[in-house]
N, C-alpha and C positions, 0 to 999 in steps of 0.2 A: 504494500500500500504506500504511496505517497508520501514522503513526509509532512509537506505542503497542504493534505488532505487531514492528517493524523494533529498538525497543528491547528487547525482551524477547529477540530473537534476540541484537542485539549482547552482549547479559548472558549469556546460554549460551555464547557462543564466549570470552567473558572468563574466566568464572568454572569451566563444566564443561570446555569445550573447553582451554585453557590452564591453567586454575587459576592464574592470575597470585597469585604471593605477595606477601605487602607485601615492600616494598624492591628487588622485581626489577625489572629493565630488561625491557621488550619490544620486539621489531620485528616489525614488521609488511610484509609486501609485497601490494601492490594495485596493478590497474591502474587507469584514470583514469576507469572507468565511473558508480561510486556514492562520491561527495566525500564525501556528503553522513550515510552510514553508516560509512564508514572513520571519521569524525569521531564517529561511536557510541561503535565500536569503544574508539576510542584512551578518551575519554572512561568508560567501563565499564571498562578497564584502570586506569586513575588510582582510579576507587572503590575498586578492588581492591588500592590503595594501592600501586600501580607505582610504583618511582622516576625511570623514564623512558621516554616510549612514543617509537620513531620510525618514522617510515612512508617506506617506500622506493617511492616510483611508479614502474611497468612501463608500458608500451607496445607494442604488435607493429611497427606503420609503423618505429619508431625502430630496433628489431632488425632491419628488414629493409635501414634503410640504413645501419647498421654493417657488414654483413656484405657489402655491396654494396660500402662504396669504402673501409673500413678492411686494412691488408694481413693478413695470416695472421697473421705475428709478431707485429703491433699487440695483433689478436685473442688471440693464445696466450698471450697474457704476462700475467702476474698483476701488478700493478703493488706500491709500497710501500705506498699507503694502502691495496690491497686487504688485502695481507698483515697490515697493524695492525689492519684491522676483525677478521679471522679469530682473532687471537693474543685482541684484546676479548672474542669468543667464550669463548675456551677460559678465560680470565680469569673472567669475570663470569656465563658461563651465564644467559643471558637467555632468556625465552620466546619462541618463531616462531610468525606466526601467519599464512597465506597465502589471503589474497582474492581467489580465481580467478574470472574471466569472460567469459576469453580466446574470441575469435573461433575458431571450430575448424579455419577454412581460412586464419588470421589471418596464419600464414607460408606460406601458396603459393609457391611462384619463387623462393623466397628458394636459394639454392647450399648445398646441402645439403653436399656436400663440404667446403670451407670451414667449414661450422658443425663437423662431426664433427672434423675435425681441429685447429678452435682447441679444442673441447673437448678432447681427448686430450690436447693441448700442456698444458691449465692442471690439468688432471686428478692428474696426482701430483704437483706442489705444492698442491696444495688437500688431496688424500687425508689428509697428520698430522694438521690441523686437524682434519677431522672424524671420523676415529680415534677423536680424544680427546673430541670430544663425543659421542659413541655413546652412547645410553641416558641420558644427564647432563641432559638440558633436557627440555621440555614444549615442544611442538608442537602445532600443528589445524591442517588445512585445512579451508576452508567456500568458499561460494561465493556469490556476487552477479549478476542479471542484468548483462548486456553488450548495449549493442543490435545486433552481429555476433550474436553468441551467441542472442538471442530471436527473431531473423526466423531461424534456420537450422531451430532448433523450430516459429515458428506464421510460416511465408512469408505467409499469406491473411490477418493480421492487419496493424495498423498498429501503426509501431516502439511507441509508447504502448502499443499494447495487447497486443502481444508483449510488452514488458517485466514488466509487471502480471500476464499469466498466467507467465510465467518464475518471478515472485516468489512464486505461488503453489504451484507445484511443487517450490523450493526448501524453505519453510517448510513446508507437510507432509510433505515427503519426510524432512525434519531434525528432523522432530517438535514442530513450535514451536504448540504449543498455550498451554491456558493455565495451564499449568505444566511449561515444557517440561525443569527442574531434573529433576523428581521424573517425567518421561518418560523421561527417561537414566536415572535410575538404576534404573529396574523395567526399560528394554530391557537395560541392563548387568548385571543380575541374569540375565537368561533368557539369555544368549550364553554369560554364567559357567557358567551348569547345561549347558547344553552341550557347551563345551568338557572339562568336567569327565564327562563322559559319553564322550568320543571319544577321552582321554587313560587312561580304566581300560580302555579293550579292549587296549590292547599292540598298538598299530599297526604290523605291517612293510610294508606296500606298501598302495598305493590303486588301484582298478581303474577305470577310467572307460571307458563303453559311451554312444555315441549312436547312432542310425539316419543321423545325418548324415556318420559316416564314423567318426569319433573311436573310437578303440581306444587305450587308452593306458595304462600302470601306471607310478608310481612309487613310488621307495621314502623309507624314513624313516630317520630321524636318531632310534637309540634312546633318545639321551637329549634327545631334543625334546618341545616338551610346543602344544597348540594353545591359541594366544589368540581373545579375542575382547573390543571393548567400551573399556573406558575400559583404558589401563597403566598402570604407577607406575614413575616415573623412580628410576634409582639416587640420587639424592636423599631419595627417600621420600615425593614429589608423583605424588597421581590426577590422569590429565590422561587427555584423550579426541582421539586423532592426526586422526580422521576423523569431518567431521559432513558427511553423516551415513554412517554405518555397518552392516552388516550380515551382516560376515562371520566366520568359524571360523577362522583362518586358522594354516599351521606351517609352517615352511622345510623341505626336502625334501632328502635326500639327494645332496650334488652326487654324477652320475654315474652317479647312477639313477633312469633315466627313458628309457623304449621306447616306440614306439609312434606315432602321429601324430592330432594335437587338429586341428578345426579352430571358428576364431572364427567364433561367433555375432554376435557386434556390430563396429562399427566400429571402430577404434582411433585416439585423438587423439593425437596424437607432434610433440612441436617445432611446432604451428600446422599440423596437416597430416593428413588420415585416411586409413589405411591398411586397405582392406576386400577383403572378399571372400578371405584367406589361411588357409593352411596351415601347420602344423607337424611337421616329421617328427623325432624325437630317436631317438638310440641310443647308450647308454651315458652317459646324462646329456646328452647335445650337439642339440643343434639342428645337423643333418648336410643336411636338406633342404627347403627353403620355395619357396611362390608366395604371390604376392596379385595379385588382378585391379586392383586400382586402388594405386597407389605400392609396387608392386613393389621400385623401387629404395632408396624408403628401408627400408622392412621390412628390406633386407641392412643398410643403413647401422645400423640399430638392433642387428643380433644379431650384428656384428661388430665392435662398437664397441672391446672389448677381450677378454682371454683368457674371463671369467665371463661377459659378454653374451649366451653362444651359450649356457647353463646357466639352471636355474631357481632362481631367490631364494624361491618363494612357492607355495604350493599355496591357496587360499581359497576355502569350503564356502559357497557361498548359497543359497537355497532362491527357488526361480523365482518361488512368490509375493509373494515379500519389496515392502513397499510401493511401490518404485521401479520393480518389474516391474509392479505391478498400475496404477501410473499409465498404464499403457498411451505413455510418453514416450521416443525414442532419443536421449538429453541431449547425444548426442556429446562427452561428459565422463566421461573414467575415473573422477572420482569416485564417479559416479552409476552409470554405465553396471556400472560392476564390481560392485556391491553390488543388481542385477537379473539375476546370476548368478552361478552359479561358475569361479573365474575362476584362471588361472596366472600368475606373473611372472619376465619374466625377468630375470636379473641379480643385483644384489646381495640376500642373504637379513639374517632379522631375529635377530642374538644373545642379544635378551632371547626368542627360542622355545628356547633351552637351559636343561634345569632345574639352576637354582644360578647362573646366570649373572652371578648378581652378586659371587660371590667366583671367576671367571675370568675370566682377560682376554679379546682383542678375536681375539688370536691362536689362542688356547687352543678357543673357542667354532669359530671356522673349521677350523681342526683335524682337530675333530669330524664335520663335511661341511655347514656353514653358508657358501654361497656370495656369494664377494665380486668387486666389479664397481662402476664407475663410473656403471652404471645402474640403474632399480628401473622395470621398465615390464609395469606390469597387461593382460590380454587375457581376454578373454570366450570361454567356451567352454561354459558352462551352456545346455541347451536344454530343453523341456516334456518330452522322455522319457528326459534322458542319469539312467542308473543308475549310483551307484559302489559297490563295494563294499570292504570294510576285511578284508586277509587279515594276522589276526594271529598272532602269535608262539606261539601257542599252538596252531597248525594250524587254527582255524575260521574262517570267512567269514563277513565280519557284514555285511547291510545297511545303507549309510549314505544311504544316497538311491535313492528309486522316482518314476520318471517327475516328477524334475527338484525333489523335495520331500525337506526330511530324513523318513523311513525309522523315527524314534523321535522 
């Protein structure tokens, strides 16, 4: 790929993706795949007059022999310097910026028990921290070819040449043309007029119909309002969480939600894909599941904690959205979810409360914004699922026909 092409993306992710302000700190997390753009990245961060970029290296091999001969408590324990990096956080509000290119089957075999439970263990030590940064920093994820990652997409090609088409579905799918600035902000224009369209009907419940099974309604949080595109931090920074992006998206009623969804696409979890499942809820709950392939983690995932079994996310995508029409299964929730419409379970988002900036963290839950030590997206968008919007004012509105918005 282009240098030339590859700089223009790392200046998107600095500048629209993060919005790096002068004098802030950034971190960054990456795995060990692209040295060579992380050092863009960081790079494109300092023009943006960072005061300090640091780059945290990931690895899957490394996680799998942590989890192999480290003990539970080893694992479960938050150490002191983690504790000083977090309290840094809350301190200094830095930008995250996460360069995924993680192998999809990267943790296979790894003891899934053992992971779930040192999670749990560092879980409510970790929760204040990020309490207090809720809504307060700029975030992006983006993404970089992996050579796991390219042979799982094109197996008939060689690692080279899987990499190169990798890069090329990455950068059209994120829009990186040749102005891919002023790409974001006309597609964050058209998400805006939308969501501003789905918010004046007086949304109470959502109905969702497939021929694949899916029968399912939830309801809404009346004083939720739907995002989409770039957010602005309680700071008063436009910054863009997801590149690339595609979705409407509102936090949903905990507690209501009947009916049973099932995934259209694969699901990437902890290094690991869980296909071929079902979802049965009643009364907000995830009460009944299968999946034909990693059955056991799918429980390990929606029983992680009290809100795991509950939905954080409702998101509207329309089947032809570019990443669907790539005709590509990225085996990547970032991708893979913004090629339909998609549910999440777990923890919900408090900037979807209107006013949310002069309520607290407590106040916005309250209200029925579901919380949880997890946020895990699943596919359930197909070419003929319909939904429709049964609002508050007794009408039924079309929000999607055969897998497309409807207006």
């Amino acid at each position: 790929m282009k240098k030339s092409v590859l700089r223009q993306y790392a200046r998107l992710i600095a500048r629209s993706g993060v919005n790096v302000q002068p004098g802030q700190e950034v971190f960054i997390i990456a795995e060990l795949d692209q040295p060579e753009f992380v050092a863009m990245v960081v790079e494109e961060c300092y023009r943006c007059k960072a005061k300090k970029v640091v780059v945290d290296w990931d690895y899957q091999p490394l996680q799998k022999l942590h989890y192999r001969h480290a003990s539970l408590t080893t694992l479960g324990t938050v150490t002191d310097y983690e504790l000083a990096r977090w309290q840094h956080y809350v301190d200094n509000i830095p930008c995250r910026i996460y360069l995924i290119s993680d192998d999809p089957d990267g943790l296979k075999g790894i003891n899934q028990e053992k992971m779930a439970k040192a999670q749990q263990k560092r879980y409510p030590i970790i929760k204040p921290f990020r309490d207090k940064l809720e809504n307060q920093y700029q975030w992006c994820i983006a993404a970089v070819p992996g050579k796991a990652w390219a042979k799982k997409l094109f197996p008939e090609l060689r690692a080279s040449q899987a990499m190169e088409k990798l890069w090329q579905a990455i950068l059209s799918t994120s829009r990186v043309d040749d102005d891919p600035v002023a790409a974001w902000q006309a597609h964050n224009e058209d998400l805006r007029r939308r969501c501003e369209y789905l918010n004046g009907l007086g949304i109470e419940q959502l109905h969702y119909h497939s021929a694949n099974g899916t029968e399912f309604t939830v309801g809404m949080i009346p004083q939720a309002h739907f995002c989409g595109g770039s957010e602005t931090s309680l700071r008063g920074v436009v910054f863009n969480p997801n590149i690339p992006t595609e979705e409407c998206f509102i936090s949903p009623m905990r507690g209501q939600a009947e009916g049973v969804v099932y995934a259209t696409k694969p699901l990437s979890y902890q290094g690991q894909l869980i296909d071929g499942f079902w979802i049965r809820f009643h009364e907000g709950k995830a009460v009944e599941w299968h999946a034909e392939k990693n059955n056991d983690l799918l429980t390990k995932l929606i029983t992680m904690d009290e809100g795991s079994a509950y939905l954080g996310e409702c998101a509207l995508v329309p089947y032809d959205s570019p990443i669907s029409r790539s005709g590509l299964l990225f085996y990547n929730t970032l991708f893979d979810e913004n090629a339909a419409c998609h549910l999440a379970l777990g923890m919900g988002f408090a900037d979807t409360i209107n006013d949310f900036e002069h309520k607290t963290l407590d106040e916005c839950r309250a209200l029925g914004v579901n919380d949880s030590m997890i946020h895990e997206d699943f596919m359930i968008g197909s070419p003929d699922m319909n939904i429709d919007a049964i609002c508050r004012d007794g009408k039924t509105v079309p929000v999607f026909r055969n897998g497309n918005w409807a207006f």
